[in-house]
Structure formats: structure tokens, C-alpha cells
N, CA, C, O and CB atoms as a CASP TS submission, in Angstrom:
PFRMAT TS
TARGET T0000
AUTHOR 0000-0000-0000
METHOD Language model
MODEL 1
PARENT N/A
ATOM      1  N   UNK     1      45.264 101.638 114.901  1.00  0.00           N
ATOM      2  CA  UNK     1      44.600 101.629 113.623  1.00  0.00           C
ATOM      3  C   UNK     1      43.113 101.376 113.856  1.00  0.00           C
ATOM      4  O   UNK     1      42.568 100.321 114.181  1.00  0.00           O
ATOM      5  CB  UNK     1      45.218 100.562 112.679  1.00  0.00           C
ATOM      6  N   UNK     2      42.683 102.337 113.667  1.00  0.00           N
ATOM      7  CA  UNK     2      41.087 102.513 113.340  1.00  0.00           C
ATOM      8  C   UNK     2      40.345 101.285 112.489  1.00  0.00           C
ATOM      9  O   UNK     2      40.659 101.605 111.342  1.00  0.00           O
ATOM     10  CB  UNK     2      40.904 103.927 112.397  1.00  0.00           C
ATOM     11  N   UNK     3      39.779 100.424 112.402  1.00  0.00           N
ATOM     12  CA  UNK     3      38.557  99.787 111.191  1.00  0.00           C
ATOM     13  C   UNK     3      37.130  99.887 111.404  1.00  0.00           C
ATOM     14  O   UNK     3      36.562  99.617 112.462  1.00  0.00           O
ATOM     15  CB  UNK     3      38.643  98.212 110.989  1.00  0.00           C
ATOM     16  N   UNK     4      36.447 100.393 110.072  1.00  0.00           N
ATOM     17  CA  UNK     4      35.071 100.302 110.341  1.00  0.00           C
ATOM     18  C   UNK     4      34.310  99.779 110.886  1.00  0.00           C
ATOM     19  O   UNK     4      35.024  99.043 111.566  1.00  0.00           O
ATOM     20  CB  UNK     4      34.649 100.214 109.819  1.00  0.00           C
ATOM     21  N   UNK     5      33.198  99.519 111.192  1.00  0.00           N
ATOM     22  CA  UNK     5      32.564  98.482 111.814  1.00  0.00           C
ATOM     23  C   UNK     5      31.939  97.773 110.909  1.00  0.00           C
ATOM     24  O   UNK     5      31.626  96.601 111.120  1.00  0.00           O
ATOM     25  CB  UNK     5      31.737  98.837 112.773  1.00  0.00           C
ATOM     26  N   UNK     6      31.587  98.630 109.373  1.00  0.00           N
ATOM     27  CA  UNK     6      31.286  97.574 108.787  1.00  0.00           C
ATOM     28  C   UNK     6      31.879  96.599 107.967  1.00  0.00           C
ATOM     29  O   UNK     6      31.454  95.550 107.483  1.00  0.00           O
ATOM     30  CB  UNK     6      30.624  97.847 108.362  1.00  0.00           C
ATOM     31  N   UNK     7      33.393  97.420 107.904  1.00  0.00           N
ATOM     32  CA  UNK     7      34.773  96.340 107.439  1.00  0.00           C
ATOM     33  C   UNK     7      35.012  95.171 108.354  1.00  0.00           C
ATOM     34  O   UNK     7      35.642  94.202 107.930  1.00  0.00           O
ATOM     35  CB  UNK     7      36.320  97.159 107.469  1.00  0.00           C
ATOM     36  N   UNK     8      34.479  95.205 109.771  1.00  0.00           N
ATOM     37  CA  UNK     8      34.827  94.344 110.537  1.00  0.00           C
ATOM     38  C   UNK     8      33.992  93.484 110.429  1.00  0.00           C
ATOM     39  O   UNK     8      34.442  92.338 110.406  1.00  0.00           O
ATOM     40  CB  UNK     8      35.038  94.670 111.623  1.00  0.00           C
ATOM     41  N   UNK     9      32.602  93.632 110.330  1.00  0.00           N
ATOM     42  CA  UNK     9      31.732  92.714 110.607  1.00  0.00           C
ATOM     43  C   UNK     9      31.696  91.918 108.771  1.00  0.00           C
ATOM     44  O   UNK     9      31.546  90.701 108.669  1.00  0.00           O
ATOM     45  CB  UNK     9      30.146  93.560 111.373  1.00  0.00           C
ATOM     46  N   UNK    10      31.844  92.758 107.573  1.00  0.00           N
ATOM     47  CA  UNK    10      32.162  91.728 106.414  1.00  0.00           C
ATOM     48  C   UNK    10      33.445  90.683 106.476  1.00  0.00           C
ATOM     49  O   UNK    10      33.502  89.622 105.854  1.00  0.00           O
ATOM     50  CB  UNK    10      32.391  92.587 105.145  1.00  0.00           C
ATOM     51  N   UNK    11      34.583  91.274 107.464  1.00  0.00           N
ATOM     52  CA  UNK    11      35.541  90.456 107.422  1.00  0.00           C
ATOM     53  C   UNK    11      35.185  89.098 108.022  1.00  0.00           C
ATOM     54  O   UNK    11      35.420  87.996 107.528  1.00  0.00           O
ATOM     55  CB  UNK    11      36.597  91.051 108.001  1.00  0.00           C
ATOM     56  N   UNK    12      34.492  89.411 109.334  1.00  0.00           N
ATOM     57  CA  UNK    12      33.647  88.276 109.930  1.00  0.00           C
ATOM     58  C   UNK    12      33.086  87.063 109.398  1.00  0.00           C
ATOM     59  O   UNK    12      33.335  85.866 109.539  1.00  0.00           O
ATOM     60  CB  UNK    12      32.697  88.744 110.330  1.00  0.00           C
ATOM     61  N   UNK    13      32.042  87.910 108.580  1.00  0.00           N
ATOM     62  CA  UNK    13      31.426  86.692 107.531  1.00  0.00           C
ATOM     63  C   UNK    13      32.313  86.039 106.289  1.00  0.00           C
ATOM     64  O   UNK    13      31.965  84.883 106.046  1.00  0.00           O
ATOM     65  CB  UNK    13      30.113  87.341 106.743  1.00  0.00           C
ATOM     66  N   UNK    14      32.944  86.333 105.797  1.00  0.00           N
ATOM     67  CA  UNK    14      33.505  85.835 105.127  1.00  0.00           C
ATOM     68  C   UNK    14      35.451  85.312 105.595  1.00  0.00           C
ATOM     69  O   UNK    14      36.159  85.141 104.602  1.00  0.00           O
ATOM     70  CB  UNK    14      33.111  86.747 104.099  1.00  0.00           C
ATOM     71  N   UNK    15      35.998  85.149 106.692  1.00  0.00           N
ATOM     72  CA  UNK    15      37.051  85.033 107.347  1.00  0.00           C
ATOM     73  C   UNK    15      37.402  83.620 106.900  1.00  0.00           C
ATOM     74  O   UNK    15      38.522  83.275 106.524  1.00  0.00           O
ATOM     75  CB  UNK    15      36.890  85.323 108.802  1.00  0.00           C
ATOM     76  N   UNK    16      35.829  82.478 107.019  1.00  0.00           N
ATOM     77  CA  UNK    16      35.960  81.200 107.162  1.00  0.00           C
ATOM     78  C   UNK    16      35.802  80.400 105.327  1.00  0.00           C
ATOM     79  O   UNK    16      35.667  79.221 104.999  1.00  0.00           O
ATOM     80  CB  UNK    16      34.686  80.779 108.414  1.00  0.00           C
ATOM     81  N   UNK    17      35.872  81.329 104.710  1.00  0.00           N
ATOM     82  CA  UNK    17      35.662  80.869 103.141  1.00  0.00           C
ATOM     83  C   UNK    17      36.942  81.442 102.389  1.00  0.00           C
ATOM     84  O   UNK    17      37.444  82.519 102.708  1.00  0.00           O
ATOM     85  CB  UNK    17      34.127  81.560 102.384  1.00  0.00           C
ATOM     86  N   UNK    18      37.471  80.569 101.279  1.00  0.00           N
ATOM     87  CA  UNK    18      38.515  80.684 100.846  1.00  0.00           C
ATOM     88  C   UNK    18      38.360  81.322  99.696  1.00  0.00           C
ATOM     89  O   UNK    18      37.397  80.841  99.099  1.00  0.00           O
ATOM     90  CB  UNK    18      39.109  79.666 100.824  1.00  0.00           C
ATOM     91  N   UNK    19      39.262  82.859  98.653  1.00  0.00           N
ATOM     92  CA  UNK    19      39.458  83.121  97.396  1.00  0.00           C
ATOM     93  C   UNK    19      39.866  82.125  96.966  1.00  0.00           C
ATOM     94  O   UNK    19      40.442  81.114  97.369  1.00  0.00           O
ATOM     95  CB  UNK    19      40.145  84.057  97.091  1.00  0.00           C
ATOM     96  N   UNK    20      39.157  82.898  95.271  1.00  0.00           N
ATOM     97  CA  UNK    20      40.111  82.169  94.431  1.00  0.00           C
ATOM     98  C   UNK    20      41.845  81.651  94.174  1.00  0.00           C
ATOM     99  O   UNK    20      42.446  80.720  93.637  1.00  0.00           O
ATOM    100  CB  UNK    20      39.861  82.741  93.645  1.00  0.00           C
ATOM    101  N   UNK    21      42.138  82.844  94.894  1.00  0.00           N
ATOM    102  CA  UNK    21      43.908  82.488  94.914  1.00  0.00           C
ATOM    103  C   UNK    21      44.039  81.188  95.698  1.00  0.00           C
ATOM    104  O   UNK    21      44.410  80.129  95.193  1.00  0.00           O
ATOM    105  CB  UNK    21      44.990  83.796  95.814  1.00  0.00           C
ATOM    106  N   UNK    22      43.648  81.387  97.193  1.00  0.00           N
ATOM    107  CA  UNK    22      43.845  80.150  97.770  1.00  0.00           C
ATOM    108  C   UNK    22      43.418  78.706  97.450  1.00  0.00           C
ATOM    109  O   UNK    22      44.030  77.722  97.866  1.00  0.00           O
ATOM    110  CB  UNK    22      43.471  80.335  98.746  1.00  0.00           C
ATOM    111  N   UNK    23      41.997  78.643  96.451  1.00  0.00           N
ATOM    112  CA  UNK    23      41.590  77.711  96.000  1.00  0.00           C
ATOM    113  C   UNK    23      42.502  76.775  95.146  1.00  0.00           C
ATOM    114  O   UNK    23      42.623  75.551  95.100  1.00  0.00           O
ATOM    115  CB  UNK    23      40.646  78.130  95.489  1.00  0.00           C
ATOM    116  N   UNK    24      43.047  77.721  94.543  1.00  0.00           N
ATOM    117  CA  UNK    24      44.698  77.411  93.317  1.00  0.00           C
ATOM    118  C   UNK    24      45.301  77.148  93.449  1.00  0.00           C
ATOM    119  O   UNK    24      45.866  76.374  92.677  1.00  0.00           O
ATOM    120  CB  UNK    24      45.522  77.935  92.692  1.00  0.00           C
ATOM    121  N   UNK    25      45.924  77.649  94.897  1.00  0.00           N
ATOM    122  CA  UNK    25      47.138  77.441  95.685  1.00  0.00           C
ATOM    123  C   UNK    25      46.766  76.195  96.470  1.00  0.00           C
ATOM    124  O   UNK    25      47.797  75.610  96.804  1.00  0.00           O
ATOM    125  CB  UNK    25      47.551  78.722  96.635  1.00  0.00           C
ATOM    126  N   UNK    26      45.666  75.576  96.887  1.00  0.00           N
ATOM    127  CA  UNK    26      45.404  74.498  97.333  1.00  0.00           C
ATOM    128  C   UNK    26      45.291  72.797  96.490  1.00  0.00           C
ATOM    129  O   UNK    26      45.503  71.649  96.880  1.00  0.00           O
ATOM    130  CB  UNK    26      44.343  74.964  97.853  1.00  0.00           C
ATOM    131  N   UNK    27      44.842  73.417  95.164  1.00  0.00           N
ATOM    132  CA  UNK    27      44.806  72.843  94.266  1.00  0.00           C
ATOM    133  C   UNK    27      46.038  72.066  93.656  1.00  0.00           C
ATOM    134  O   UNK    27      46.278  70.878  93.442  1.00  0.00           O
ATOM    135  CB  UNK    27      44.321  73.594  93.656  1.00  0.00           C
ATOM    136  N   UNK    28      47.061  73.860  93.376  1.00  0.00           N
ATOM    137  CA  UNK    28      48.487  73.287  93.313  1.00  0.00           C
ATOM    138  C   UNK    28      49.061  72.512  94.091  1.00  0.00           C
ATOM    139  O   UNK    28      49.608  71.552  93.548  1.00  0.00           O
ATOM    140  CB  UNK    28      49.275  74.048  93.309  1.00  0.00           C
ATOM    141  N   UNK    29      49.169  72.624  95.726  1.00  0.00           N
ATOM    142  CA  UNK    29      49.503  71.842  96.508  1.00  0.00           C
ATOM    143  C   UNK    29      48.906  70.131  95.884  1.00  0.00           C
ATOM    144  O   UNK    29      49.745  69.444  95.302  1.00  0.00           O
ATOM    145  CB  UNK    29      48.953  72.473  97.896  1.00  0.00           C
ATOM    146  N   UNK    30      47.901  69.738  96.006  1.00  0.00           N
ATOM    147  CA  UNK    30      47.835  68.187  96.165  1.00  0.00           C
ATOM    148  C   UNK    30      48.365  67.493  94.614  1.00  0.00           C
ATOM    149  O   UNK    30      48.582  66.307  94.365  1.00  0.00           O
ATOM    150  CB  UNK    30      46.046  67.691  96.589  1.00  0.00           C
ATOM    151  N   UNK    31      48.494  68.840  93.591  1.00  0.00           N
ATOM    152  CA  UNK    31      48.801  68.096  92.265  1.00  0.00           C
ATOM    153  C   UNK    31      50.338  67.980  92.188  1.00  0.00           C
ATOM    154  O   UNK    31      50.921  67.121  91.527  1.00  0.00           O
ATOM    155  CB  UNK    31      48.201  68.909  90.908  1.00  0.00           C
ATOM    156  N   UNK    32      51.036  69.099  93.061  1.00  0.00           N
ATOM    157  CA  UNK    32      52.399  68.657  93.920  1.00  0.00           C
ATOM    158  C   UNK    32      52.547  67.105  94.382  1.00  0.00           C
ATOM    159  O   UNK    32      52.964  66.174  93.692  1.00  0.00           O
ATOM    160  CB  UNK    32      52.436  69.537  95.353  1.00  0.00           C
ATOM    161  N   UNK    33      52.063  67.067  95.828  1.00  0.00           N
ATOM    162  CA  UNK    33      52.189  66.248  96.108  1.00  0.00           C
ATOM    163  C   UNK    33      52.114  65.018  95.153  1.00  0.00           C
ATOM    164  O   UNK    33      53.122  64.338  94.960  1.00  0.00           O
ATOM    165  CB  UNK    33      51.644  66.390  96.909  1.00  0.00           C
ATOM    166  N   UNK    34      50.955  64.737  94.571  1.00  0.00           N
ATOM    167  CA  UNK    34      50.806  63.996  93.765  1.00  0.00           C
ATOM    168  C   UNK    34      51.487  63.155  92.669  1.00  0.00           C
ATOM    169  O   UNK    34      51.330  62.025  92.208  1.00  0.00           O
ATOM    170  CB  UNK    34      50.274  64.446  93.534  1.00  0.00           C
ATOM    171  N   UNK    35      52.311  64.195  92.452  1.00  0.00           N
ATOM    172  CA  UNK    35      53.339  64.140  91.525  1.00  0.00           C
ATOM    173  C   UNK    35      54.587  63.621  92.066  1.00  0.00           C
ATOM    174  O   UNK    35      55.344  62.757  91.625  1.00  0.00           O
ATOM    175  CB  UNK    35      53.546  65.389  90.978  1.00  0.00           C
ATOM    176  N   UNK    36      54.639  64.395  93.203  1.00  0.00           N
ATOM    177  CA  UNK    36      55.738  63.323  93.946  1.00  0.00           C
ATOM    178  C   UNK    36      55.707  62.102  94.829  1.00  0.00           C
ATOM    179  O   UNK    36      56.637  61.339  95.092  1.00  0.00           O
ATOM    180  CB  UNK    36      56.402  63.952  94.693  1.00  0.00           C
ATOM    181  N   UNK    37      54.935  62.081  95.077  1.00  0.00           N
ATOM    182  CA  UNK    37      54.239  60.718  95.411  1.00  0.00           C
ATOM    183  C   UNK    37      55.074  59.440  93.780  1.00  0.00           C
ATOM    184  O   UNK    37      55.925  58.550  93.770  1.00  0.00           O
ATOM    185  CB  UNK    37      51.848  61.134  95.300  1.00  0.00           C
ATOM    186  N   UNK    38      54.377  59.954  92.927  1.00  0.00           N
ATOM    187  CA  UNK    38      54.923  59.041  91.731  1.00  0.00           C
ATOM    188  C   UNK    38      56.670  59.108  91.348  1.00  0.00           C
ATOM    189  O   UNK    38      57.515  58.257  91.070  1.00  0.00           O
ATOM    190  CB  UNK    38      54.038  59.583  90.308  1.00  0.00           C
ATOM    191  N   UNK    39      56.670  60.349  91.479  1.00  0.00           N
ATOM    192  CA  UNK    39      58.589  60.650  90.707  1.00  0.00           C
ATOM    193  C   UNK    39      59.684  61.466  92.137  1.00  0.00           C
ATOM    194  O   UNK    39      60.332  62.502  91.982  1.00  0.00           O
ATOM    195  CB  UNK    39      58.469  62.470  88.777  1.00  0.00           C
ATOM    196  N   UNK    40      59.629  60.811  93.174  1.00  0.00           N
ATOM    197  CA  UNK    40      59.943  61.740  94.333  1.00  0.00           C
ATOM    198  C   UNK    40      61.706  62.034  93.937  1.00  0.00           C
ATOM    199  O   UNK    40      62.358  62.775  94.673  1.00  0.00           O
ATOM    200  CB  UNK    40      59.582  60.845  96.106  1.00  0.00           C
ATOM    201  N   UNK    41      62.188  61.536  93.023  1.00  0.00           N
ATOM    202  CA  UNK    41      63.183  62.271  92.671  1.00  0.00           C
ATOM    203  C   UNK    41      63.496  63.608  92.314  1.00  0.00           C
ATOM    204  O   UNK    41      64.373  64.417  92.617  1.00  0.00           O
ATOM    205  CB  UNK    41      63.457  61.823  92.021  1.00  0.00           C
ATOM    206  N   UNK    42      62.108  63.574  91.284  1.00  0.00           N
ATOM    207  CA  UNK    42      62.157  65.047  90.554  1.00  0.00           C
ATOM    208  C   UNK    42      62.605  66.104  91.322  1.00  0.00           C
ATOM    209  O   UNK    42      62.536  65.942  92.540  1.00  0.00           O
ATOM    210  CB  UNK    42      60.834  65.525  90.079  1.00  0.00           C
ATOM    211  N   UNK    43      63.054  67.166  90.899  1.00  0.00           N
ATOM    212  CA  UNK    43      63.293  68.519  91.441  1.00  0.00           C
ATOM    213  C   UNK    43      61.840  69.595  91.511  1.00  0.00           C
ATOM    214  O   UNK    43      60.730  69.062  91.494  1.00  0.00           O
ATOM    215  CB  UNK    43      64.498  69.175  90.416  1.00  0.00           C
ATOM    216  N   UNK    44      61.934  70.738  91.570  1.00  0.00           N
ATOM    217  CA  UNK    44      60.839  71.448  91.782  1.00  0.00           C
ATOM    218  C   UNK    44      60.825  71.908  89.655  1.00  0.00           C
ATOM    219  O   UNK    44      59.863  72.164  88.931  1.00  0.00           O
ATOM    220  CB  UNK    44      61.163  72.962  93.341  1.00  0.00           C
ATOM    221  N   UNK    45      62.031  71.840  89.392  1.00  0.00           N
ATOM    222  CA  UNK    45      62.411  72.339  87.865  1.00  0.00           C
ATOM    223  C   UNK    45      60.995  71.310  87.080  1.00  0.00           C
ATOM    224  O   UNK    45      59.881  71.592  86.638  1.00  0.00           O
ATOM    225  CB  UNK    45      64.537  71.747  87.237  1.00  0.00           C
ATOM    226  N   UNK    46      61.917  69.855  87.250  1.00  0.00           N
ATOM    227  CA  UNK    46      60.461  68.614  86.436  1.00  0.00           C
ATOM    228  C   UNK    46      59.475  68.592  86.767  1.00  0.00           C
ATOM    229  O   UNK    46      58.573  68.123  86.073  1.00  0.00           O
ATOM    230  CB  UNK    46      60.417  67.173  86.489  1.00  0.00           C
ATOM    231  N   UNK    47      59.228  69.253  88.331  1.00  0.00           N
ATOM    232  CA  UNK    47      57.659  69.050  88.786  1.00  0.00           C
ATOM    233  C   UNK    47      57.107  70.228  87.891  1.00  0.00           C
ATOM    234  O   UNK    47      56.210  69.849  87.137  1.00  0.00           O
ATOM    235  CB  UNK    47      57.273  69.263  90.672  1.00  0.00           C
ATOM    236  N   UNK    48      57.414  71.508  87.797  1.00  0.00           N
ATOM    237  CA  UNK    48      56.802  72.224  86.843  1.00  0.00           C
ATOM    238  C   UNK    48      56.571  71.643  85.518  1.00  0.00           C
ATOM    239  O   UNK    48      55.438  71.281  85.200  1.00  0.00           O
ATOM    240  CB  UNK    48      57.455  73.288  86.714  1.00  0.00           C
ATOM    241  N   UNK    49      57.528  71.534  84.758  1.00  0.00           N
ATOM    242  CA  UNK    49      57.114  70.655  83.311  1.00  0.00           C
ATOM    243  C   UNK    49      56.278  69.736  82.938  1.00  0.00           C
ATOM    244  O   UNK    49      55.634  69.682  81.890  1.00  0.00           O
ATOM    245  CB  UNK    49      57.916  70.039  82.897  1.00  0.00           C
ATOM    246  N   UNK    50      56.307  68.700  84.190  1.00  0.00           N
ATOM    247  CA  UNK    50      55.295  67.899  84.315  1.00  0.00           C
ATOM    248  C   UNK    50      53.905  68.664  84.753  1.00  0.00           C
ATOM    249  O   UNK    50      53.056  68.224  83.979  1.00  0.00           O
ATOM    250  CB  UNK    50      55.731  66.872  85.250  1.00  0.00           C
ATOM    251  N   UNK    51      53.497  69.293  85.344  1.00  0.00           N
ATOM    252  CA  UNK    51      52.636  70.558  85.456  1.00  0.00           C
ATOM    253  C   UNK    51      51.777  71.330  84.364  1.00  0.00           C
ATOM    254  O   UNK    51      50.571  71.519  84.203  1.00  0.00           O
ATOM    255  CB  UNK    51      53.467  71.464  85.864  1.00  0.00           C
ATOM    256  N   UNK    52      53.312  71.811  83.462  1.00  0.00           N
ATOM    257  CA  UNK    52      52.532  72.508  82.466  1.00  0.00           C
ATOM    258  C   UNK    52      52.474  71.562  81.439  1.00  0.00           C
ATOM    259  O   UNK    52      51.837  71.908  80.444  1.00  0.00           O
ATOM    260  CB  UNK    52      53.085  73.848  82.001  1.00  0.00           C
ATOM    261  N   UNK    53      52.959  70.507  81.439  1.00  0.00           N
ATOM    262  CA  UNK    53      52.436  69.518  80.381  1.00  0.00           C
ATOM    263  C   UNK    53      51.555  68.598  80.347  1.00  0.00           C
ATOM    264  O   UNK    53      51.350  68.046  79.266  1.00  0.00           O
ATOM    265  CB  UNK    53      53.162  68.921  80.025  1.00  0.00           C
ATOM    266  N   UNK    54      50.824  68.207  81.494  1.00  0.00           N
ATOM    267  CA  UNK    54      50.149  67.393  81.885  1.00  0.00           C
ATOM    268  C   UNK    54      47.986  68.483  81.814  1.00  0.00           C
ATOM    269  O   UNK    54      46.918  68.131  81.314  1.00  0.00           O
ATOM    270  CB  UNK    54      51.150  66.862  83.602  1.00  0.00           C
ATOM    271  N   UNK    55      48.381  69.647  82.539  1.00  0.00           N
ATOM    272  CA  UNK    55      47.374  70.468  83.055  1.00  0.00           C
ATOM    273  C   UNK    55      47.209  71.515  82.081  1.00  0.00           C
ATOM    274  O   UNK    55      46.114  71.856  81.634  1.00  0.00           O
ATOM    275  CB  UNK    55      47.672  70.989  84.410  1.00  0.00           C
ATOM    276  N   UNK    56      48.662  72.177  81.661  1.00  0.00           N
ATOM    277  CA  UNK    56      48.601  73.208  80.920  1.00  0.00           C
ATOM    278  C   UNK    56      48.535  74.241  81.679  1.00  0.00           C
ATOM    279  O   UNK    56      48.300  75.284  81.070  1.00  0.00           O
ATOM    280  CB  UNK    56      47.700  73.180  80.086  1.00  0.00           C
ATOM    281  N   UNK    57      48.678  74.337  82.968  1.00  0.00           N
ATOM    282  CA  UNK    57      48.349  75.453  83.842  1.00  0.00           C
ATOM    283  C   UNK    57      50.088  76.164  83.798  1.00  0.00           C
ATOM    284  O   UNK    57      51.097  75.474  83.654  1.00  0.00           O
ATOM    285  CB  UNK    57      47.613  74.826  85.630  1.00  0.00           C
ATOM    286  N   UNK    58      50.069  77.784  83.972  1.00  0.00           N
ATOM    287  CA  UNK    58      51.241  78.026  83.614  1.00  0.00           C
ATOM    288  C   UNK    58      51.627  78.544  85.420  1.00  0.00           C
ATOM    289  O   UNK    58      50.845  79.205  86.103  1.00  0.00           O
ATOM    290  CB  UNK    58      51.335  79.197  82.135  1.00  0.00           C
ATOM    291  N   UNK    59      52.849  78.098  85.842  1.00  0.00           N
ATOM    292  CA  UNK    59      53.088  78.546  86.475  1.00  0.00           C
ATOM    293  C   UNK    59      54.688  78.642  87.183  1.00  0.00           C
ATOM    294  O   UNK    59      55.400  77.724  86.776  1.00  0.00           O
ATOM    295  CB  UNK    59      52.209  78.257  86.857  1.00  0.00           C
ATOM    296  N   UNK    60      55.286  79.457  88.033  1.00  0.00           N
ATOM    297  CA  UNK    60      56.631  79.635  88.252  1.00  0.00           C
ATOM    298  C   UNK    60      57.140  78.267  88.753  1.00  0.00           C
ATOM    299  O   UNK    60      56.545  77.319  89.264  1.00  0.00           O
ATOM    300  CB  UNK    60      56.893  80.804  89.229  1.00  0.00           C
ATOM    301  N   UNK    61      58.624  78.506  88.394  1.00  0.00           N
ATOM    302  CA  UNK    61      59.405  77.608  89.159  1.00  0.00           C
ATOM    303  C   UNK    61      59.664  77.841  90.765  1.00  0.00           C
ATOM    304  O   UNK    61      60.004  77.064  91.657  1.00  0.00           O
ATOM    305  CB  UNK    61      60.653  77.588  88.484  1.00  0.00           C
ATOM    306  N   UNK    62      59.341  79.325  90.749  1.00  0.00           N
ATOM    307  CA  UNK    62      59.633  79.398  92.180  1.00  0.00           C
ATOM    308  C   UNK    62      58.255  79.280  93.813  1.00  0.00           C
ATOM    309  O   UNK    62      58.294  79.363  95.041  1.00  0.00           O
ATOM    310  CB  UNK    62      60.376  80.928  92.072  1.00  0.00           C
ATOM    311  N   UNK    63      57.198  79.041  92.677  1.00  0.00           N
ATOM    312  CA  UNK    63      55.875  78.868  93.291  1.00  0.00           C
ATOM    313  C   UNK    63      55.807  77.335  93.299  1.00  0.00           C
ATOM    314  O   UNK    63      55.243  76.934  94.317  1.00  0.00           O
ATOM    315  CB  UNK    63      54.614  79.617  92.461  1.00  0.00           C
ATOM    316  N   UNK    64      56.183  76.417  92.527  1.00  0.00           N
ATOM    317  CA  UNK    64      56.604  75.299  92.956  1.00  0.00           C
ATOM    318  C   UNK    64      57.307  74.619  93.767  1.00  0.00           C
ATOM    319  O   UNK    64      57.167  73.470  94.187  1.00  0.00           O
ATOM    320  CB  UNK    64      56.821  75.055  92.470  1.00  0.00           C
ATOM    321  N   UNK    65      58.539  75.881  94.077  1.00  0.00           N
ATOM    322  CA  UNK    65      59.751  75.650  94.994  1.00  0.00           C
ATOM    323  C   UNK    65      58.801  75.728  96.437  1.00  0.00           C
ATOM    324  O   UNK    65      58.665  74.970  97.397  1.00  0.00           O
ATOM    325  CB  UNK    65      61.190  77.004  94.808  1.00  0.00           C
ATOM    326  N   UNK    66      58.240  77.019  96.065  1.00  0.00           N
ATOM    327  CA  UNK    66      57.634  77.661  97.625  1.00  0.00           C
ATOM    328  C   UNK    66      56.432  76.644  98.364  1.00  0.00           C
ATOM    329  O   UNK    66      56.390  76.749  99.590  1.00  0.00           O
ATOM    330  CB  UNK    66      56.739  79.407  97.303  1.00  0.00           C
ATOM    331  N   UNK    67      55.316  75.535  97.645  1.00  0.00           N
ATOM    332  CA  UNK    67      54.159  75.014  97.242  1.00  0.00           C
ATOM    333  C   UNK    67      54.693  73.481  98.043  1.00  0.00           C
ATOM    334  O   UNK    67      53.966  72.487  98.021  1.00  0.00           O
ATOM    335  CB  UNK    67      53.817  75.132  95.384  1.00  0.00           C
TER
END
């Protein structure tokens, strides 16, 4: 597989800085943790609820599972 050189050299500069997705996904992670830190019973089911009720942020049960 062929890549440009100038696809290579933008991938370069920017390799070491994170999207927005990952920013979210990092985000989600510690408000995870966080959460279980306090209720380590909960399932991944209450950690969502507590999630979207606390933040309002909407998100899967199974991105919680995965997170």
C-alpha cells in the first residue's frame, strides 16, 4: 500500500494529539471509574443511569460495558 508523502508527513504532526472522540472516551473513562470508586457494586446498567442523570450525557450501555 502506497501513502502520500504528504499524508505521511500530516499524520506525523498530528500522531501525538488526541480527537475529539478520544477526548470523550477519556473523559468517560475517569467519570467511570469514579463512579465506581463510590458504588463498586453497580453494574455497567446503574453506571449508565447514574451517567445520564448526573451529566446528562447520553450514552450506550454497551460503551459503558466496553469503557
Amino acid at each position: 500500500m502506497n501513502i502520500s508523502r504528504s499524508g505521511y508527513y500530516k499524520w506525523l504532526k498530528t500522531k501525538d494529539v488526541l480527537n475529539r472522540y478520544e477526548i470523550n472516551r477519556r473523559d468517560l473513562e475517569e467519570l467511570i471509574r469514579d463512579i465506581h470508586k463510590r458504588k463498586p457494586r453497580y453494574g455497567y446498567h446503574r453506571i449508565n443511569a447514574i451517567i445520564r442523570r448526573e451529566t446528562g450525557w447520553i450514552v450506550s450501555n454497551n460503551l459503558v460495558h466496553k469503557v
